[in-house]
Backbone as JSON, one array per atom type, in Angstrom:
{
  "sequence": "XXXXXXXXXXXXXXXXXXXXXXXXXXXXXXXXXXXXXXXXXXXXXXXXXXXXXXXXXXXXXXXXXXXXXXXXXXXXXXXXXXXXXXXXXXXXXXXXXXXXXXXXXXXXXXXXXXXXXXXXXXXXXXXXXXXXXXXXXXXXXXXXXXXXXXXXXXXXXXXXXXXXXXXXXXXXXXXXXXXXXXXXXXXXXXXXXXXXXXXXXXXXXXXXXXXXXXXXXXXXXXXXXXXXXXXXXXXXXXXXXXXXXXXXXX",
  "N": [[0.85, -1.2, 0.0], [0.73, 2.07, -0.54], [2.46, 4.78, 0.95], [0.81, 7.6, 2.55], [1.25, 10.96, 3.19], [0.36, 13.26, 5.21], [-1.63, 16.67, 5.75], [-2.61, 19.61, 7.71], [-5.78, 21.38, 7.67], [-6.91, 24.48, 9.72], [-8.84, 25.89, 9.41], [-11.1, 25.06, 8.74], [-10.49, 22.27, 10.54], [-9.63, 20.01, 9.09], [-8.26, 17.14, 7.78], [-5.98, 16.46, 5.96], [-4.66, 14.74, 2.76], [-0.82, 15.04, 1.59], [-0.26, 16.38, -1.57], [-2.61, 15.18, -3.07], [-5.86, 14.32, -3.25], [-8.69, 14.33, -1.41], [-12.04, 13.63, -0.78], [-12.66, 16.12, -2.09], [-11.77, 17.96, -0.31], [-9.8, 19.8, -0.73], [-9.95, 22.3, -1.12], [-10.04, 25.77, 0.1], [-11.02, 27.55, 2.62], [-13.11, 30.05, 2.55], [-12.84, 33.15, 3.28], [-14.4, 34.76, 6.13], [-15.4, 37.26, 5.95], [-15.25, 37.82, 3.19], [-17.35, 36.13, 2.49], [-19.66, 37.86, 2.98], [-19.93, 40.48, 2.42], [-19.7, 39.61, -0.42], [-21.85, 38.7, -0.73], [-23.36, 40.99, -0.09], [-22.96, 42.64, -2.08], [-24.19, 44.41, -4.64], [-26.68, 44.71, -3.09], [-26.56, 46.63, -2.04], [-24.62, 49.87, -2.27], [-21.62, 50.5, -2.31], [-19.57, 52.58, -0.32], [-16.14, 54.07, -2.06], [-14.0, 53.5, -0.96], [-15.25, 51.21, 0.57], [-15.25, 49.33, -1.8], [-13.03, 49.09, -2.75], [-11.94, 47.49, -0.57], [-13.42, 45.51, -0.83], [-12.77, 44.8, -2.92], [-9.64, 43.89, -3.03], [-10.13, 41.95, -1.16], [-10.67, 40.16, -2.82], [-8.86, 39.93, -4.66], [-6.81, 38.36, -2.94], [-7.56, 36.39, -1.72], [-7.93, 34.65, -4.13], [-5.31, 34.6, -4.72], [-4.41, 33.06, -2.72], [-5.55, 30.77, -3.37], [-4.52, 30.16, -6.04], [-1.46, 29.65, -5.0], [-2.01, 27.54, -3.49], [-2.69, 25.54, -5.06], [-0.4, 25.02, -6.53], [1.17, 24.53, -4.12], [0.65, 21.96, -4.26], [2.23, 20.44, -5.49], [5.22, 20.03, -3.79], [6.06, 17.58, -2.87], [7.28, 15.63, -0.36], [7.0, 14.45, 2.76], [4.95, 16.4, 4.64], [3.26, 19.22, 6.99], [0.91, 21.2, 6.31], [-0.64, 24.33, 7.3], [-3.04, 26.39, 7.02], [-3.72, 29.86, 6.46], [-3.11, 30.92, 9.38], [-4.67, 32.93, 11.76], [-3.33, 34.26, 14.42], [-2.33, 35.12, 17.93], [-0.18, 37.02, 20.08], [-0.23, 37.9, 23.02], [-1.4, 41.5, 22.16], [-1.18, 41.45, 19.9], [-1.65, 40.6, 16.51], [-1.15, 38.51, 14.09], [-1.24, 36.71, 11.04], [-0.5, 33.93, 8.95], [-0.45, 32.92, 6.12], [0.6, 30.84, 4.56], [1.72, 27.58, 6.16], [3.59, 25.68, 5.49], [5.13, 22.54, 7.34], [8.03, 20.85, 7.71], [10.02, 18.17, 8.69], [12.87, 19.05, 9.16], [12.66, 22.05, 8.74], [10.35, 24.96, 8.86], [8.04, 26.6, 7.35], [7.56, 29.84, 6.08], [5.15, 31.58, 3.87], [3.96, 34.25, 2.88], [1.39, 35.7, 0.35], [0.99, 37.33, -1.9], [-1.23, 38.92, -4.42], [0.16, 40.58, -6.0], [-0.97, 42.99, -8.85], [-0.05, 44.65, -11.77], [2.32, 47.75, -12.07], [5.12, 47.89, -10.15], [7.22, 50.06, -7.87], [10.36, 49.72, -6.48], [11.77, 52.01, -4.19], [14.24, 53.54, -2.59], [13.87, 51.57, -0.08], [11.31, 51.61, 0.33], [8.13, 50.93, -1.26], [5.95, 51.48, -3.67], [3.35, 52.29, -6.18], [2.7, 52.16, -9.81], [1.49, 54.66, -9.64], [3.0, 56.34, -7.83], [1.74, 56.0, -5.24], [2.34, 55.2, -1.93], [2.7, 51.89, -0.34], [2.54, 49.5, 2.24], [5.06, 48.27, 3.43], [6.32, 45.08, 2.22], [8.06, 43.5, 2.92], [9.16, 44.06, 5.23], [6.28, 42.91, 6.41], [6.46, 40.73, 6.87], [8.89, 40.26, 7.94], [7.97, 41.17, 10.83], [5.88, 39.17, 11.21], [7.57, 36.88, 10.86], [9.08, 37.33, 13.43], [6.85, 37.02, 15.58], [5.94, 34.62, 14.67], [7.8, 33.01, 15.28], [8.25, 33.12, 18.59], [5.82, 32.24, 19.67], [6.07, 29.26, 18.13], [8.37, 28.52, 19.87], [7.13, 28.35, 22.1], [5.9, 26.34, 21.89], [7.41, 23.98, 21.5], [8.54, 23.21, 18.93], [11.4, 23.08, 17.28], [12.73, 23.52, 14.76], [14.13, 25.36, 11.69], [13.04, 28.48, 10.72], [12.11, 29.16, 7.59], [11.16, 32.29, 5.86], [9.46, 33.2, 3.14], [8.32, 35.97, 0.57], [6.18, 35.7, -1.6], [4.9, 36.11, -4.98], [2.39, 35.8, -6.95], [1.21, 36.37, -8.82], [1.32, 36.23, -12.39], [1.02, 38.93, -13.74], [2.97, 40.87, -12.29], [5.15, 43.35, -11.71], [8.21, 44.64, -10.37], [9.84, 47.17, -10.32], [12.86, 48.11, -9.92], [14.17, 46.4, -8.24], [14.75, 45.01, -5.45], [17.48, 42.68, -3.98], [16.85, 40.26, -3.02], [16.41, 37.06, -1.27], [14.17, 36.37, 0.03], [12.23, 36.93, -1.59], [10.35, 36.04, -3.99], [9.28, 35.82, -7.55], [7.02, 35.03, -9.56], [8.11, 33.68, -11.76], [9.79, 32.73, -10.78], [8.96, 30.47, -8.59], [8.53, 27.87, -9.25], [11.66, 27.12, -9.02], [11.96, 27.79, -6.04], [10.09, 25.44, -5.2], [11.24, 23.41, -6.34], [13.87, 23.41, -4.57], [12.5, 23.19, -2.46], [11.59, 20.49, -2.4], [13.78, 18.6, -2.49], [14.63, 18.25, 0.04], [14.5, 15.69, 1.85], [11.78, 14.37, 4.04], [10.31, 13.49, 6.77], [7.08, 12.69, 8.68], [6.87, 12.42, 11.86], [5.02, 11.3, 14.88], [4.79, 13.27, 16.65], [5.35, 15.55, 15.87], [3.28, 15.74, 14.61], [1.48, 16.15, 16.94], [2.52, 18.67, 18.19], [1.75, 20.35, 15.7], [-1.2, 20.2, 15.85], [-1.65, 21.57, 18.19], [-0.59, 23.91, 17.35], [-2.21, 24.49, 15.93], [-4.8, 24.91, 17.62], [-3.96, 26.98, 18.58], [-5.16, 28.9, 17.22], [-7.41, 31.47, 15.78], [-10.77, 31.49, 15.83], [-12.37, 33.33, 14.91], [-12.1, 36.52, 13.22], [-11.03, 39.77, 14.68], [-11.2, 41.67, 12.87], [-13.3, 43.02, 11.08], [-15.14, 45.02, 10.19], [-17.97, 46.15, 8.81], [-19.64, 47.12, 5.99], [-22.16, 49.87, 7.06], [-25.58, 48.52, 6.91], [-29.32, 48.42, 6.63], [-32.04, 46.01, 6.85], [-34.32, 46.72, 5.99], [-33.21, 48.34, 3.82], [-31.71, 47.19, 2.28], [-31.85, 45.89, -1.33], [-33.72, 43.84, -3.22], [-34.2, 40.47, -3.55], [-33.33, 37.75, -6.42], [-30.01, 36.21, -6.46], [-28.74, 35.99, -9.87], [-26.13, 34.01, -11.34], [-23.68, 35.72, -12.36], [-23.91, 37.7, -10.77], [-25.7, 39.38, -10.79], [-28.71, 41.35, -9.6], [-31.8, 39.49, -9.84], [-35.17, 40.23, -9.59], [-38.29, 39.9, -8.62], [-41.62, 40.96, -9.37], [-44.42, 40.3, -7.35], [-48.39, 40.11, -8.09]],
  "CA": [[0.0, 0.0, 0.0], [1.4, 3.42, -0.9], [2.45, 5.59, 2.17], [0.51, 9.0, 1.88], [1.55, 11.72, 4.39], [-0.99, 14.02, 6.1], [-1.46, 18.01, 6.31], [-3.87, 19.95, 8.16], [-6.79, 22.24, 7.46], [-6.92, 24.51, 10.52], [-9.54, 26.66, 9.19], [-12.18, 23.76, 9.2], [-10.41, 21.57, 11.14], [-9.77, 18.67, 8.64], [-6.97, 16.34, 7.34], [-5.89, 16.07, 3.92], [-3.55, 14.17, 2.16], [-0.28, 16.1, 0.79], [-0.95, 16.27, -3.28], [-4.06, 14.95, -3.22], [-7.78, 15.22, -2.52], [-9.85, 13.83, -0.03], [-13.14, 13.95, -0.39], [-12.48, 17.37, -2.16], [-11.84, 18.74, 1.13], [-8.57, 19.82, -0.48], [-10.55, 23.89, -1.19], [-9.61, 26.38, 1.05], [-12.2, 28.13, 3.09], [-13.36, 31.52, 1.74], [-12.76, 34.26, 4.88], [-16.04, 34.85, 6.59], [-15.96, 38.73, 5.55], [-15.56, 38.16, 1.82], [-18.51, 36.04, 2.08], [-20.4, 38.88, 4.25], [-19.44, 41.31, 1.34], [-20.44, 39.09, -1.89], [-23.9, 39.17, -0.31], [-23.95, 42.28, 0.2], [-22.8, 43.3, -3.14], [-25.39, 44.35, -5.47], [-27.42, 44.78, -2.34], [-26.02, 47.85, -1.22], [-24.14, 51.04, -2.79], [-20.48, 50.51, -1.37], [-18.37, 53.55, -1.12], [-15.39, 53.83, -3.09], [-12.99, 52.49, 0.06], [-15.14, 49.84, 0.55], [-15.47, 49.09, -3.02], [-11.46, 48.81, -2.96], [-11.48, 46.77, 0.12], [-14.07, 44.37, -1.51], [-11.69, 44.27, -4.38], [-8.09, 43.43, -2.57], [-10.19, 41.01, 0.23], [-11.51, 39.24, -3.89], [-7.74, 39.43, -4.96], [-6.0, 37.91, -1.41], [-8.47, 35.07, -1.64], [-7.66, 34.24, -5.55], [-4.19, 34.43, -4.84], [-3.67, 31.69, -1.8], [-6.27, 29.79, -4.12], [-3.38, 30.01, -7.14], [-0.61, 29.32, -4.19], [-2.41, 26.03, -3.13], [-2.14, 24.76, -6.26], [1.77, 25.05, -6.49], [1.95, 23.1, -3.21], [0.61, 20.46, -4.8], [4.04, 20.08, -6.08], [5.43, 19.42, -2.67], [5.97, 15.57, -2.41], [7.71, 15.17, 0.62], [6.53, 14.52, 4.25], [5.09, 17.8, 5.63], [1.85, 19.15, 7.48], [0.53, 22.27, 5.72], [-1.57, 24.79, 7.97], [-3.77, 27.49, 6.17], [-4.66, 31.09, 7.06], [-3.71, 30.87, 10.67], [-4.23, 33.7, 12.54], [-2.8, 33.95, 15.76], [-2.44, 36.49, 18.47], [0.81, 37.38, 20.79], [-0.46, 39.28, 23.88], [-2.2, 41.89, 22.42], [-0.64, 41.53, 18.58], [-2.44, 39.77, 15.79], [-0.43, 38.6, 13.55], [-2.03, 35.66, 10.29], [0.39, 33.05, 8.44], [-0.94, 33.05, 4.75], [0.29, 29.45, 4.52], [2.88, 27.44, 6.58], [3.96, 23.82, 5.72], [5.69, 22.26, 8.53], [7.93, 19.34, 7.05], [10.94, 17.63, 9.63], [13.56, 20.04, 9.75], [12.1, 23.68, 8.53], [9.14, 25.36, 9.11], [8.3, 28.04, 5.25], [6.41, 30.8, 5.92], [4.66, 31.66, 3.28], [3.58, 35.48, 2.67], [1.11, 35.78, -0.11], [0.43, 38.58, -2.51], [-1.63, 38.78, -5.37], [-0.31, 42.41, -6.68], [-1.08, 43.19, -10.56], [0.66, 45.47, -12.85], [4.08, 47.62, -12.03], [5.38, 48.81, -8.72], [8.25, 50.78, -7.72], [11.1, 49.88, -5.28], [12.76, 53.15, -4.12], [14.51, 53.82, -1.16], [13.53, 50.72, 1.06], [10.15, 52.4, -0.08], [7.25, 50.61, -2.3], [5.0, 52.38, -4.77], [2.18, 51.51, -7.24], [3.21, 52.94, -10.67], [1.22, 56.45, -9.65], [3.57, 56.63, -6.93], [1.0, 56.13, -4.04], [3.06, 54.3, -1.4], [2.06, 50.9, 0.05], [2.95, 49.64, 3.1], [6.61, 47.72, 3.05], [5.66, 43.77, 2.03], [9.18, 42.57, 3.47], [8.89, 44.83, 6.65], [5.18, 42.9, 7.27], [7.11, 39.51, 6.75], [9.54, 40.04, 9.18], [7.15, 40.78, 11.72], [4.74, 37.97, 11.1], [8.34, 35.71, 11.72], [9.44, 37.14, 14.75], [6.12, 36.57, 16.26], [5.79, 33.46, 15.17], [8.6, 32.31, 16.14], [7.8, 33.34, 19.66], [4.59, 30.73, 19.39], [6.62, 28.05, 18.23], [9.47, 27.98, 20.44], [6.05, 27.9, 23.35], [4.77, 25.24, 21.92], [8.48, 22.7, 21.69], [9.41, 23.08, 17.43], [13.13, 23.3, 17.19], [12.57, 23.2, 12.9], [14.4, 26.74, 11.78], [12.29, 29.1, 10.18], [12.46, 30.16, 6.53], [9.99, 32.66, 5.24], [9.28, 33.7, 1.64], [7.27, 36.88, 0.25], [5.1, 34.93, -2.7], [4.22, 36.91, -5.22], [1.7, 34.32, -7.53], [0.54, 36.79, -10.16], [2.75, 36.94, -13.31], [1.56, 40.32, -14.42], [2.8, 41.89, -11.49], [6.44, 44.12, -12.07], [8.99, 45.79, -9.16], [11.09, 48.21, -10.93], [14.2, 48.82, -9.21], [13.94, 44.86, -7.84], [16.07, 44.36, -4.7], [18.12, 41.47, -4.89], [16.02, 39.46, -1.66], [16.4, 36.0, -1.13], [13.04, 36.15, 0.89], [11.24, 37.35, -1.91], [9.96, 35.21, -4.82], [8.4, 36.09, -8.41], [5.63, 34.07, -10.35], [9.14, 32.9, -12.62], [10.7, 31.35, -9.89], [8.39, 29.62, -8.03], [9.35, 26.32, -9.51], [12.77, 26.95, -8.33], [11.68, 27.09, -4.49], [9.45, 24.03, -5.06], [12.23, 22.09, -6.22], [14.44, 23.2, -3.68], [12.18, 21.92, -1.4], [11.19, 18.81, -2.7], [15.49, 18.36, -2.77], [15.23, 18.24, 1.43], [13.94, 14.71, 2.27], [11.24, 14.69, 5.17], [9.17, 12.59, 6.95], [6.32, 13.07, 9.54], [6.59, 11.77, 12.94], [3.96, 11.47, 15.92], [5.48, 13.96, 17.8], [5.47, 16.68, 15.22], [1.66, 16.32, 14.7], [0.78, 16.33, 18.13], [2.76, 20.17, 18.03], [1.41, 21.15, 14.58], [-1.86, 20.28, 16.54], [-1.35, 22.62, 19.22], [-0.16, 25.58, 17.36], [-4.26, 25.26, 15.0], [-5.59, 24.83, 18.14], [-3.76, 28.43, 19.01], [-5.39, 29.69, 16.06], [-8.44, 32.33, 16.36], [-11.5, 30.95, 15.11], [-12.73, 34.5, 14.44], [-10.99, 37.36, 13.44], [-11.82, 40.9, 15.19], [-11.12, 42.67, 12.35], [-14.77, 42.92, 10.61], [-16.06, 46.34, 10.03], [-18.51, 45.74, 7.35], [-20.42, 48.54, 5.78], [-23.2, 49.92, 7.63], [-26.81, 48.91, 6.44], [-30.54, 47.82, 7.35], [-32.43, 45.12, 6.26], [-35.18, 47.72, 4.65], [-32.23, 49.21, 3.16], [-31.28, 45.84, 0.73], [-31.78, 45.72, -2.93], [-33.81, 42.22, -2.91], [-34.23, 39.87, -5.26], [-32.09, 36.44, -6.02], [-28.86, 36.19, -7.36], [-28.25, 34.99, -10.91], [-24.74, 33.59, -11.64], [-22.83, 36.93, -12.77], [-24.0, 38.34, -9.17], [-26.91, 40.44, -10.88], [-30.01, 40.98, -8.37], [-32.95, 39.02, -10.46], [-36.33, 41.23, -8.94], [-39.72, 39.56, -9.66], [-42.79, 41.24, -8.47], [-46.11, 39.39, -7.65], [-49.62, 40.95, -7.55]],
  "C": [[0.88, 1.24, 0.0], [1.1, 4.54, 0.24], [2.09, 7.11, 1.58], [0.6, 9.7, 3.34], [0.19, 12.85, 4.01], [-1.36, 15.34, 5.98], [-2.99, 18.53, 7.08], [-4.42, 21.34, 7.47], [-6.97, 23.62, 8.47], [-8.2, 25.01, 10.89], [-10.91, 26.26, 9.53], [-11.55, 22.58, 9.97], [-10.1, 20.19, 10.1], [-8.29, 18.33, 8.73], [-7.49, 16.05, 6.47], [-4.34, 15.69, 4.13], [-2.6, 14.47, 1.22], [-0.48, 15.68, -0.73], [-1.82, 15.34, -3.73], [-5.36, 15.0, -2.66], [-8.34, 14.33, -2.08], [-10.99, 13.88, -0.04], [-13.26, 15.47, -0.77], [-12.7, 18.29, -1.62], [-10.36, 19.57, 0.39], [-8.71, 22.02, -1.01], [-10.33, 24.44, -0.13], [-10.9, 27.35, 1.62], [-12.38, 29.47, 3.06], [-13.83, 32.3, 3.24], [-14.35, 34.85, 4.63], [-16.33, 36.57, 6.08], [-16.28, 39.05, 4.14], [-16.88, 37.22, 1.51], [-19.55, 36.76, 2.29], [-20.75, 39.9, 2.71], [-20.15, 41.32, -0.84], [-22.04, 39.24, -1.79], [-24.33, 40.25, -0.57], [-24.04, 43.01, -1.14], [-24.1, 43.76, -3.96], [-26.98, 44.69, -4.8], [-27.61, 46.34, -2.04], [-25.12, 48.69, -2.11], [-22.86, 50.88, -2.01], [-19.93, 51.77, -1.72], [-16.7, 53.35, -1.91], [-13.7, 52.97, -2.01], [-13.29, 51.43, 0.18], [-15.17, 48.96, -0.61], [-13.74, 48.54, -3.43], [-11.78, 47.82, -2.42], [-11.81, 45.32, -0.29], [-12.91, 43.86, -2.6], [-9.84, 43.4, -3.75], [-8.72, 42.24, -1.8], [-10.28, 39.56, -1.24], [-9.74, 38.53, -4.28], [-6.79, 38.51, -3.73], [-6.8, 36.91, -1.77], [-7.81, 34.24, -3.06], [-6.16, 33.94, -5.64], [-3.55, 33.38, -3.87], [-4.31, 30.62, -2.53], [-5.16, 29.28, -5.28], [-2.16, 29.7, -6.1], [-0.83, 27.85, -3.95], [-2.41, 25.21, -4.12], [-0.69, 24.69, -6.92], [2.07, 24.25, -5.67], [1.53, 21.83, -3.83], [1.79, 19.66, -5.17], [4.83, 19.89, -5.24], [5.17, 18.09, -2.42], [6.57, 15.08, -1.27], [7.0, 15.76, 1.66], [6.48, 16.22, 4.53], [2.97, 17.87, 6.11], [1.48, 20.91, 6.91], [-0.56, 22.87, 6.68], [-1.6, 26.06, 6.94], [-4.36, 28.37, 7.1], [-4.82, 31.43, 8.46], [-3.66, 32.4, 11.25], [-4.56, 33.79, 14.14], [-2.63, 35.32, 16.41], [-1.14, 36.14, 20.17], [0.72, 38.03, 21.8], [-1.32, 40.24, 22.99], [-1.96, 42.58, 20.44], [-0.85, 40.45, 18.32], [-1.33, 39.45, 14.9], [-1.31, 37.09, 12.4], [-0.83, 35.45, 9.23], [-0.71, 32.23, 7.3], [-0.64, 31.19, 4.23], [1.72, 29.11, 4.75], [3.09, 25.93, 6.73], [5.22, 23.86, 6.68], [6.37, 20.98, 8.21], [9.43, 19.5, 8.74], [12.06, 18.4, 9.77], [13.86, 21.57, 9.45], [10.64, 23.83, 8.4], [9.03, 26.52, 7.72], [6.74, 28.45, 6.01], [6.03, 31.69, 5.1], [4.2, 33.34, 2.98], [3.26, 35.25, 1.03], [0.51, 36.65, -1.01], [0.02, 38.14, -3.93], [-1.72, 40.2, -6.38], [-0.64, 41.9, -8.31], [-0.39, 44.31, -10.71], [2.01, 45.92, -12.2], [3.7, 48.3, -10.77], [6.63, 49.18, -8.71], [8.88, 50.35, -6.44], [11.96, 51.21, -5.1], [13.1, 53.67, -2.69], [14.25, 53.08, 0.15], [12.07, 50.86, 1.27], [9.22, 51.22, -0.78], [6.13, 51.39, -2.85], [4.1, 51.72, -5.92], [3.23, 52.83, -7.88], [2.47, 54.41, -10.47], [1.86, 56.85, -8.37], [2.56, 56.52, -5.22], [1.91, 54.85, -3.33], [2.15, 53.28, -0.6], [2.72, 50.42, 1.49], [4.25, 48.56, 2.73], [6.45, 46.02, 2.88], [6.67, 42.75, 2.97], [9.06, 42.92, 4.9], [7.65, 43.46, 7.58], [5.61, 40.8, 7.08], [7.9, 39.41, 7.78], [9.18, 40.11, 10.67], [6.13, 39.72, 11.56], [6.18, 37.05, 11.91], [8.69, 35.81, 13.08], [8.57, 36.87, 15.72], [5.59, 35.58, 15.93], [6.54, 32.58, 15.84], [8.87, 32.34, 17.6], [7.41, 32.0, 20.07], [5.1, 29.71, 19.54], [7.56, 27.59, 19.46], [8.58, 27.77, 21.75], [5.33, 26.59, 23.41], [6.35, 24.02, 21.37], [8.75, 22.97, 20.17], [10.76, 23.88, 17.93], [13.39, 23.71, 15.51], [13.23, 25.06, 12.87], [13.35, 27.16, 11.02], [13.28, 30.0, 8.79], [11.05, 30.83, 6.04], [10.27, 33.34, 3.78], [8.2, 34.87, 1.63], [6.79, 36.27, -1.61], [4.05, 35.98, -3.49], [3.48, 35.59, -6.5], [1.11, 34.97, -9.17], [1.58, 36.98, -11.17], [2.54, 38.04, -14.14], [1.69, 41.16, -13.87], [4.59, 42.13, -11.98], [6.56, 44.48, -10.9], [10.02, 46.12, -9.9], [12.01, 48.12, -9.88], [14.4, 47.45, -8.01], [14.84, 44.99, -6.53], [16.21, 43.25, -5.0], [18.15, 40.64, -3.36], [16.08, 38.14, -1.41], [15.22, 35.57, -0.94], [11.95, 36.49, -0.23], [11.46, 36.62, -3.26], [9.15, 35.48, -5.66], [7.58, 34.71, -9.07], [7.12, 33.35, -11.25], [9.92, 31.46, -11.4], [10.54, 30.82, -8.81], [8.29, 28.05, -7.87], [10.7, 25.72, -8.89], [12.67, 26.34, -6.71], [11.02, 25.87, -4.72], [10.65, 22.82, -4.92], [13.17, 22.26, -5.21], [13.88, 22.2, -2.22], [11.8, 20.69, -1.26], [12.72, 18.44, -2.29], [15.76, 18.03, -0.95], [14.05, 16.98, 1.61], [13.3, 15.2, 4.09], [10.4, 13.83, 5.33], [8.11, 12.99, 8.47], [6.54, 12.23, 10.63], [5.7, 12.28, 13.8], [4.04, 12.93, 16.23], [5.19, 15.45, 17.32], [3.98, 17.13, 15.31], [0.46, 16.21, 16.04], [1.2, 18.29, 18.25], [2.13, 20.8, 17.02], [-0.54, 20.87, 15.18], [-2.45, 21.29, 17.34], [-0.83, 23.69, 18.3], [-1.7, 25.51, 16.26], [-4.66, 25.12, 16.15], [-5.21, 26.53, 18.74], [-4.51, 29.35, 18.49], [-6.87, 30.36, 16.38], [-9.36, 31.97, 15.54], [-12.38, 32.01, 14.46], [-11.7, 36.13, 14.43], [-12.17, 38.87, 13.71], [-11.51, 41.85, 14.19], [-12.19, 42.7, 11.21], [-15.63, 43.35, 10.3], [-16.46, 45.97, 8.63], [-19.18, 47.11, 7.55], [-22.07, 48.67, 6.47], [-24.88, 49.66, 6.81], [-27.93, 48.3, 6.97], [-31.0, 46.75, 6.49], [-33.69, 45.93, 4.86], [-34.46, 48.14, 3.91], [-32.09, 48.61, 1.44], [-32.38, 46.22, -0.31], [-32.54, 44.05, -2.71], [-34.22, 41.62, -4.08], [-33.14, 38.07, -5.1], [-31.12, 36.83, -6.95], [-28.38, 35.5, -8.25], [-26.34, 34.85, -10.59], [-23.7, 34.64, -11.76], [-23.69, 37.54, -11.59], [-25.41, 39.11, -9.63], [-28.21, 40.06, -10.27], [-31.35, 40.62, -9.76], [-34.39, 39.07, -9.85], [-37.73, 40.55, -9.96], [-41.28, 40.31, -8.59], [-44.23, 40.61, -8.61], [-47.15, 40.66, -7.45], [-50.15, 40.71, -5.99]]
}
């Protein structure tokens, strides 16, 4: 019989089997605000912030969705946790996706930019110069507080993290020259590197990789949805292309 190693779910709680599907449990669970949001759409008049936010929460989702299909390509022993977010005292901090194989822990940072951006000055920029916040900066804090976590909960595994960018029509002019940071070209590369480090799962590990989803926040407090009433809604059902389909009886 053909030995198949394990990963976890944390989000729903399951177990899946690394590069393959289960009971096509192997979908990732769509964050409770962008389903809040799709509802609402079409319902409601969003302003033009939340009309962004809707738009980046649509792209962030689409882009760990195009990530999870890359690990597939991961064949050796590991336990994959999704979307955890975790909290440090009185700092939140969420791990976009972090396989856990026998002697490194990859933390994952996931972006789904499009078109060109600007590196300048330790700086980042969309091509109209509006600055963004620093992608490597919000990487290095995510590790040092996880690595907090871990070393509370017994992993010894070192920590490598990556900044994952998944879209290939996204550009950084003026590129630093990052180790930590990874384009849509050479995503294959890391794979194979890590396929190249033999690993296998023991007990021990998934009793800890256990314990750090059970750390994990089963709701996140960050949730401001746009204000509206129920008289307020647009009603009707929703065809396929989201448009509200309004029938009136006598």
């Amino acid at each position: 019989m053909q030995k198949m190693d394990f990963y976890f779910s944390p989000c729903c709680k399951r177990m899946l089997y690394s590069g393959q599907e289960v009971k096509k449990m192997n979908a990732q669970k769509e964050p409770l605000k962008l389903e809040i949001l799709r509802a609402l759409s079409g319902r409601i008049q969003f302003d033009s912030l939340e009309d962004k936010h809707f738009e980046s929460l649509e792209k962030g989702y689409k882009g760990e969705q195009d990530w999870n299909q890359h690990m597939k390509c991961i064949k050796i022993g590991h336990i994959h946790l999704l979307d955890l977010l975790l909290k440090v005292h009185s700092t939140f901090l969420q791990a976009d996706s972090l396989p856990i194989t026998e002697r490194t822990i990859y933390l994952f940072e996931i972006k789904n930019f499009e078109g060109n951006f600007i590196f300048e000055n330790d700086r980042w920029y969309t091509s109209s110069k509006v600055e963004i916040p620093n992608p490597l900066n919000q990487l290095k804090r995510t590790e040092l507080l996880l690595k907090r976590i871990l070393q509370n909960l017994g992993f010894s595994q070192e920590i490598e993290s990556y900044l994952i960018f998944v879209n290939p029509l996204f550009h950084l002019y003026h590129s630093p020259i990052h180790q930590s940071i990874i384009f849509y070209p050479h995503i294959p590369q890391l794979l194979r590197r890590i396929n190249a480090r033999p690993s296998k799962i023991y007990p021990g590990l998934t009793v800890k990789a256990n314990k750090l989803k059970e750390e994990a926040l089963t709701t996140s407090p960050f949730t401001n949805l746009p204000a509206c009433e129920y008289t307020s809604l647009k009603k009707g059902i929703k065809c396929c292309c989201l448009l509200i389909l309004c029938r009136k009886f006598p």
